[in-house]
PQR file of N, CA, C, O and H, with PARSE charges and radii, in Angstrom:
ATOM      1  N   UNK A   1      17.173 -83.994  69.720 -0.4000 1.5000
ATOM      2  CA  UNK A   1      16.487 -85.261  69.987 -0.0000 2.0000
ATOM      3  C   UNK A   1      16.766 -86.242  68.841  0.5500 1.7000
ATOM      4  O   UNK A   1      17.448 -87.248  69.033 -0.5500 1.4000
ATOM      5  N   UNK A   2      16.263 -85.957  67.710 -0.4000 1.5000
ATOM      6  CA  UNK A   2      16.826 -86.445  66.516 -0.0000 2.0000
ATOM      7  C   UNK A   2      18.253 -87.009  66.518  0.5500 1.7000
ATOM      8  O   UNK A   2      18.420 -88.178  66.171 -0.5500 1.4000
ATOM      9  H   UNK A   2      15.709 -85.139  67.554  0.4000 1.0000
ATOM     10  N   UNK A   3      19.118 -86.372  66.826 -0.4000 1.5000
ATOM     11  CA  UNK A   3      20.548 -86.631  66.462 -0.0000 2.0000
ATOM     12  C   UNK A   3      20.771 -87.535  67.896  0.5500 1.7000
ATOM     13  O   UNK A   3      21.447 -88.545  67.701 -0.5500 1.4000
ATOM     14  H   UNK A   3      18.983 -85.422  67.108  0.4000 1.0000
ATOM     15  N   UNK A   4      20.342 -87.349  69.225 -0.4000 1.5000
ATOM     16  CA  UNK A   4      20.060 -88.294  70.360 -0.0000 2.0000
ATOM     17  C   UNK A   4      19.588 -89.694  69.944  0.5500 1.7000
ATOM     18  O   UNK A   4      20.194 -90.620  70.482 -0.5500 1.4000
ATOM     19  H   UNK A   4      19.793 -86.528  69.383  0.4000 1.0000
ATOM     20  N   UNK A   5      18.787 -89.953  69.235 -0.4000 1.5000
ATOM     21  CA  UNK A   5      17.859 -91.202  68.891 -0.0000 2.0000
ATOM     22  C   UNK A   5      19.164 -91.472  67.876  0.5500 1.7000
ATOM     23  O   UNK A   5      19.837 -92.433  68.249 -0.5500 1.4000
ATOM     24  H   UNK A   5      18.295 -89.200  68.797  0.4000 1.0000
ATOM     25  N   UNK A   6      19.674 -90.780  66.608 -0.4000 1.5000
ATOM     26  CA  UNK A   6      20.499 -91.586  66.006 -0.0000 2.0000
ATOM     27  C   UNK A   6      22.263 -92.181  66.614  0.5500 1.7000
ATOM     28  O   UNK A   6      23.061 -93.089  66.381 -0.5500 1.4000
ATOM     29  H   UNK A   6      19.127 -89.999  66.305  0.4000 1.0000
ATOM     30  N   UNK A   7      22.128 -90.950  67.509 -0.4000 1.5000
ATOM     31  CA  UNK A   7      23.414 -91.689  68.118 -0.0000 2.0000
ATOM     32  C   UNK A   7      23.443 -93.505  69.127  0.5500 1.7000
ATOM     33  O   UNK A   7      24.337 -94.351  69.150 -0.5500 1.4000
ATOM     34  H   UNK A   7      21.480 -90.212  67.699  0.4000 1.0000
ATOM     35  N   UNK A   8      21.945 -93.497  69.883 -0.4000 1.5000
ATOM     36  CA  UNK A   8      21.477 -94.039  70.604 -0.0000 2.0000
ATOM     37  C   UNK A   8      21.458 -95.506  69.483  0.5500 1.7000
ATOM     38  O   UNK A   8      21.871 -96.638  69.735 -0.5500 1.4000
ATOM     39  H   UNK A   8      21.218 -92.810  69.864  0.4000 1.0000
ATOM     40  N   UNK A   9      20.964 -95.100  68.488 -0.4000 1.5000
ATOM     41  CA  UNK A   9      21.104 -96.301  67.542 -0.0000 2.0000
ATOM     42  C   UNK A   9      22.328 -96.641  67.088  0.5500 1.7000
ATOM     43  O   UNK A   9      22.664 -97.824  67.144 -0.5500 1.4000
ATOM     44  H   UNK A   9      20.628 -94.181  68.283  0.4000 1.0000
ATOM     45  N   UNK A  10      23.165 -95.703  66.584 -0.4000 1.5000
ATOM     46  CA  UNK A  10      24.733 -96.330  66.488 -0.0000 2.0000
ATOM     47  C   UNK A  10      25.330 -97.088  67.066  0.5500 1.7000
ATOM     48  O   UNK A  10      26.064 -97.893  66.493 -0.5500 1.4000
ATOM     49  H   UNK A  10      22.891 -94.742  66.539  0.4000 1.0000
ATOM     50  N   UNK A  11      25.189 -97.044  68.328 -0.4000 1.5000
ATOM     51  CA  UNK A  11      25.251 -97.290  69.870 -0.0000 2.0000
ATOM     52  C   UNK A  11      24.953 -99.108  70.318  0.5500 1.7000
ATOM     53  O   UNK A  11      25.580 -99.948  70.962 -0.5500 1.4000
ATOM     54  H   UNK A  11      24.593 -96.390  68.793  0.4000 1.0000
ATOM     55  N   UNK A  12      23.702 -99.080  69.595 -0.4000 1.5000
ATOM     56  CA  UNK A  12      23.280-100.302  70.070 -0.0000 2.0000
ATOM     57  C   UNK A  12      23.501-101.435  69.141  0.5500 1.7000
ATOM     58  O   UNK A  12      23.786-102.612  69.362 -0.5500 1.4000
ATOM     59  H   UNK A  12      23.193 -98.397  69.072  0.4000 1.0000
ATOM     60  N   UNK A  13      23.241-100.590  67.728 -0.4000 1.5000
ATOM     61  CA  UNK A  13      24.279-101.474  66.603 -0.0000 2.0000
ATOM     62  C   UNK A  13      25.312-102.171  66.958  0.5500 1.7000
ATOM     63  O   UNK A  13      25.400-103.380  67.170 -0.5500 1.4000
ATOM     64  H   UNK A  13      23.010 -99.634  67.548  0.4000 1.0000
ATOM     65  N   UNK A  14      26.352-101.069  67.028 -0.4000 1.5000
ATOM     66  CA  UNK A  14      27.865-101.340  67.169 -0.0000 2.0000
ATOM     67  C   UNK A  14      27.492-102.503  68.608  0.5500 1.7000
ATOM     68  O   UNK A  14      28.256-103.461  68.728 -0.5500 1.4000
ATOM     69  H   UNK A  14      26.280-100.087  66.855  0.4000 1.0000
ATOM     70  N   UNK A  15      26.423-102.366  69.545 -0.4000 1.5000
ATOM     71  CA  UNK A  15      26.690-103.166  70.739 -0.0000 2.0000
ATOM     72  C   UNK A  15      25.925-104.700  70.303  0.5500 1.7000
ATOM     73  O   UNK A  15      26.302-105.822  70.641 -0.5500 1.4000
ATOM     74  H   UNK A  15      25.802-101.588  69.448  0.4000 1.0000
ATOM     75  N   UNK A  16      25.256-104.495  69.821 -0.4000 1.5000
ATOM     76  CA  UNK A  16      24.683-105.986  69.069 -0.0000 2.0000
ATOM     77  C   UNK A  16      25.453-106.859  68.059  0.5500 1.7000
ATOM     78  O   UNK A  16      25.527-108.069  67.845 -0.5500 1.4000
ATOM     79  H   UNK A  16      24.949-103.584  69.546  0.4000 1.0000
ATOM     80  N   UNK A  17      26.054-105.627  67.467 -0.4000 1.5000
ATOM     81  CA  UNK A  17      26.713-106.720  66.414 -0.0000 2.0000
ATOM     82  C   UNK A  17      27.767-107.412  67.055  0.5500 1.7000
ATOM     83  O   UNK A  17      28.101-108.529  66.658 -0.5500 1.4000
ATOM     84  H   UNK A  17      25.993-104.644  67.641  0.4000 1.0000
ATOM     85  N   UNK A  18      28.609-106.568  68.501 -0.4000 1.5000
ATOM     86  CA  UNK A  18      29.482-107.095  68.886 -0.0000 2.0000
ATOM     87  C   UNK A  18      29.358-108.512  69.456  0.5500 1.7000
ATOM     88  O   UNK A  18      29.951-109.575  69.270 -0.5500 1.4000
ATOM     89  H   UNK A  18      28.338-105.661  68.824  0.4000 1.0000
ATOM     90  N   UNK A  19      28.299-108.073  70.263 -0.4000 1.5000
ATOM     91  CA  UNK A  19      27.609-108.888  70.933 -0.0000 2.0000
ATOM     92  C   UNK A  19      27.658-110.625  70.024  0.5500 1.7000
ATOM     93  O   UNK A  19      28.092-111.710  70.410 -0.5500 1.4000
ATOM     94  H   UNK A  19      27.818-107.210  70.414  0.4000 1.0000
ATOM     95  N   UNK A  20      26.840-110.098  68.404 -0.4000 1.5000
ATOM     96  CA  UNK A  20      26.723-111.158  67.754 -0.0000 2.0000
ATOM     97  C   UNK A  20      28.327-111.756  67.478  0.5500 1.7000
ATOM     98  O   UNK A  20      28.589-112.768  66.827 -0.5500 1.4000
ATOM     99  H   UNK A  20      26.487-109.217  68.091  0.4000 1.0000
ATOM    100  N   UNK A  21      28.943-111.192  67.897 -0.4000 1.5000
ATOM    101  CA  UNK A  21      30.474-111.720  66.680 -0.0000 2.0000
ATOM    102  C   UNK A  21      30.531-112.702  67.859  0.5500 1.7000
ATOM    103  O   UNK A  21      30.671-113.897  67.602 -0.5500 1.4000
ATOM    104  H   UNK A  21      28.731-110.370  68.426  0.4000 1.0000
ATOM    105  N   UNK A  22      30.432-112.280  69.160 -0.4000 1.5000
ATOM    106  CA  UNK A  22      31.069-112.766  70.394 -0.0000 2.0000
ATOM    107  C   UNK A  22      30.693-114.170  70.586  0.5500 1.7000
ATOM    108  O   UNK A  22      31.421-115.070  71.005 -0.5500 1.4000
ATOM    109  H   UNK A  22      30.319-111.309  69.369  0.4000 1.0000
ATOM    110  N   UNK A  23      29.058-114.267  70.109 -0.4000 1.5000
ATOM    111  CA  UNK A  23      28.304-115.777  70.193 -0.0000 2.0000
ATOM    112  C   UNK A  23      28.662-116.434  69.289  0.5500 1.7000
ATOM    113  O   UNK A  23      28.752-117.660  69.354 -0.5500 1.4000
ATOM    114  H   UNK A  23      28.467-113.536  69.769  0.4000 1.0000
ATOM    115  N   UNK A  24      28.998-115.588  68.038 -0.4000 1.5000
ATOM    116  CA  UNK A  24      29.707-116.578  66.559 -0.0000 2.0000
ATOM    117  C   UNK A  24      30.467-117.670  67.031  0.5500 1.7000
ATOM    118  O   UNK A  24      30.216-118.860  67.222 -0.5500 1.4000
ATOM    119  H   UNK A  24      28.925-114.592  67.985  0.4000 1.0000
ATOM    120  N   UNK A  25      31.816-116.698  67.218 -0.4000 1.5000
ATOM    121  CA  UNK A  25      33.016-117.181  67.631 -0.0000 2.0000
ATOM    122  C   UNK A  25      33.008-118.342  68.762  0.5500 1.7000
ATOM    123  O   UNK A  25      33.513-119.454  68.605 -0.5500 1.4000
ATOM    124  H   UNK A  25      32.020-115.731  67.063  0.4000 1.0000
ATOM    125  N   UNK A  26      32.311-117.865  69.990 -0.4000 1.5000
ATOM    126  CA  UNK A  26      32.258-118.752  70.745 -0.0000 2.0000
ATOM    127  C   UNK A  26      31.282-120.414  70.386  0.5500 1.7000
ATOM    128  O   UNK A  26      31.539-121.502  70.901 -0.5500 1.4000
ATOM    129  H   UNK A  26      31.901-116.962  70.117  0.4000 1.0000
ATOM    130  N   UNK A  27      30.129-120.107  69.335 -0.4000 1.5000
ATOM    131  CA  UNK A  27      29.321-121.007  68.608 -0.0000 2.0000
ATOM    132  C   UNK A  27      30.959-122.259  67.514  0.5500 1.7000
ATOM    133  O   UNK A  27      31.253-123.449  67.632 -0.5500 1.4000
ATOM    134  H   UNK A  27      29.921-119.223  68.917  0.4000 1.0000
ATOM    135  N   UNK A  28      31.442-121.333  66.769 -0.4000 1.5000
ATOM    136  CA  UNK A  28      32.205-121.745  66.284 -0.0000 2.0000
ATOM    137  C   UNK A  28      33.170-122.697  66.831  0.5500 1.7000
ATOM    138  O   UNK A  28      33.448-123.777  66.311 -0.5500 1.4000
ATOM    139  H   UNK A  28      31.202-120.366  66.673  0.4000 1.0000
ATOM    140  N   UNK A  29      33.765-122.134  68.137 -0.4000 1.5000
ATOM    141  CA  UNK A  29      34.984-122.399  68.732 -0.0000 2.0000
ATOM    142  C   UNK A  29      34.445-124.257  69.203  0.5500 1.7000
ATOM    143  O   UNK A  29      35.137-125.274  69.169 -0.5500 1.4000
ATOM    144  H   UNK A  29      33.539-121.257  68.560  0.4000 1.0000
ATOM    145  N   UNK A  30      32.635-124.047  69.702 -0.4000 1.5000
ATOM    146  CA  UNK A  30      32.379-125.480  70.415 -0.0000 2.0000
ATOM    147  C   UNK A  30      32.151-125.799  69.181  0.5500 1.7000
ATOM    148  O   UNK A  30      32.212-127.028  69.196 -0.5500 1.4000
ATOM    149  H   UNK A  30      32.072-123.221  69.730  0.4000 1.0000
ATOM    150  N   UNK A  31      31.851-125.358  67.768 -0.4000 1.5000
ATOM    151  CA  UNK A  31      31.777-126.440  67.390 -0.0000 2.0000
ATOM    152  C   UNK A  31      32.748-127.329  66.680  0.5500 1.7000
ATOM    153  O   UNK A  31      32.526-128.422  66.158 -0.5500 1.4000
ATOM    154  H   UNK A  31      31.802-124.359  67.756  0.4000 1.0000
ATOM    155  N   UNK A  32      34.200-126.455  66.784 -0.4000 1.5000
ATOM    156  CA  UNK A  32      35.535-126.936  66.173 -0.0000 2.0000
ATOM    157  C   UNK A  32      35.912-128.666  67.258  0.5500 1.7000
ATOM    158  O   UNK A  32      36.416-129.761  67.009 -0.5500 1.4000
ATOM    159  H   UNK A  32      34.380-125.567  67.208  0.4000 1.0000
ATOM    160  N   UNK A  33      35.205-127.876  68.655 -0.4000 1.5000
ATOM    161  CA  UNK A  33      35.369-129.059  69.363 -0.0000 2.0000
ATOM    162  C   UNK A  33      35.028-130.188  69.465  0.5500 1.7000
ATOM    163  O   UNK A  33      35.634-131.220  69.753 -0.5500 1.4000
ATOM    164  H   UNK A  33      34.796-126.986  68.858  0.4000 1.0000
ATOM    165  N   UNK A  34      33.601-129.871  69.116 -0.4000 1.5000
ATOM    166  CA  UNK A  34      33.025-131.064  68.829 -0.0000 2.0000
ATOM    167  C   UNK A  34      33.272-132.138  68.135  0.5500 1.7000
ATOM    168  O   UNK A  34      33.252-133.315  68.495 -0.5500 1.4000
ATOM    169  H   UNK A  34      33.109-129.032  68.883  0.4000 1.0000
ATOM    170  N   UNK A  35      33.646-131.398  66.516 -0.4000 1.5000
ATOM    171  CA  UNK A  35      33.780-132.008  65.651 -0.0000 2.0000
ATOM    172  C   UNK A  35      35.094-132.793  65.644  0.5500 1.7000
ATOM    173  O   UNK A  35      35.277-133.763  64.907 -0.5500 1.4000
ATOM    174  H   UNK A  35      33.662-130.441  66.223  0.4000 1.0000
ATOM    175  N   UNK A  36      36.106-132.260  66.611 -0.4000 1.5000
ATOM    176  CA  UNK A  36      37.795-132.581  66.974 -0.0000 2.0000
ATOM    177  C   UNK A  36      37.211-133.873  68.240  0.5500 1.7000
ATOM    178  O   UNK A  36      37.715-134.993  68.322 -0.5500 1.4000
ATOM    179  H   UNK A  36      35.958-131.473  67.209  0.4000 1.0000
ATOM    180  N   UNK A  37      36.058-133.362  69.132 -0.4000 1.5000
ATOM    181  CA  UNK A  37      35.818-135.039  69.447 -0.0000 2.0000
ATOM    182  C   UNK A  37      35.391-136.032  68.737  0.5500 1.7000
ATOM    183  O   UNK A  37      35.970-137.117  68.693 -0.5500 1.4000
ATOM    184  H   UNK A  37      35.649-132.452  69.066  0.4000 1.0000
ATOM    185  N   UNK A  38      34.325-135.751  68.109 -0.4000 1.5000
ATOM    186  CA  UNK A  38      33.608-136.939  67.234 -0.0000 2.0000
ATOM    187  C   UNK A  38      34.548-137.746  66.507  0.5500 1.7000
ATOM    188  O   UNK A  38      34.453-138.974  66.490 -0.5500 1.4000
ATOM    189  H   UNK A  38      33.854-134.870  68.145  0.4000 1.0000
ATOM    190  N   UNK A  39      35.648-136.976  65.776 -0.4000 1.5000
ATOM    191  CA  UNK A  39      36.398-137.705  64.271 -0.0000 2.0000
ATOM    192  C   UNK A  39      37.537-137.886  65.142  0.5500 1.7000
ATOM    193  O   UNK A  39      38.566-138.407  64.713 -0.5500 1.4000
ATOM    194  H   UNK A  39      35.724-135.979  65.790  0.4000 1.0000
TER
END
């Protein structure tokens, strides 16, 4: 059970952080655009 719960957490890590890179990038990408409209 123990080693269940820590895998389960590895798991959701690795799936969140991905998750987070994914909104970065895409955060980033509009705001390269933006800024390539404004100027």
């Amino acid at each position: 059970m123990n080693v269940n719960a820590h895998v389960w957490e590895k798991t959701t890590v690795l799936r969140t952080t991905k998750v987070g890179l994914m909104y970065q990038m895409r955060f980033l990408y509009v705001g390269e655009r933006v800024k390539l409209r404004v100027v």
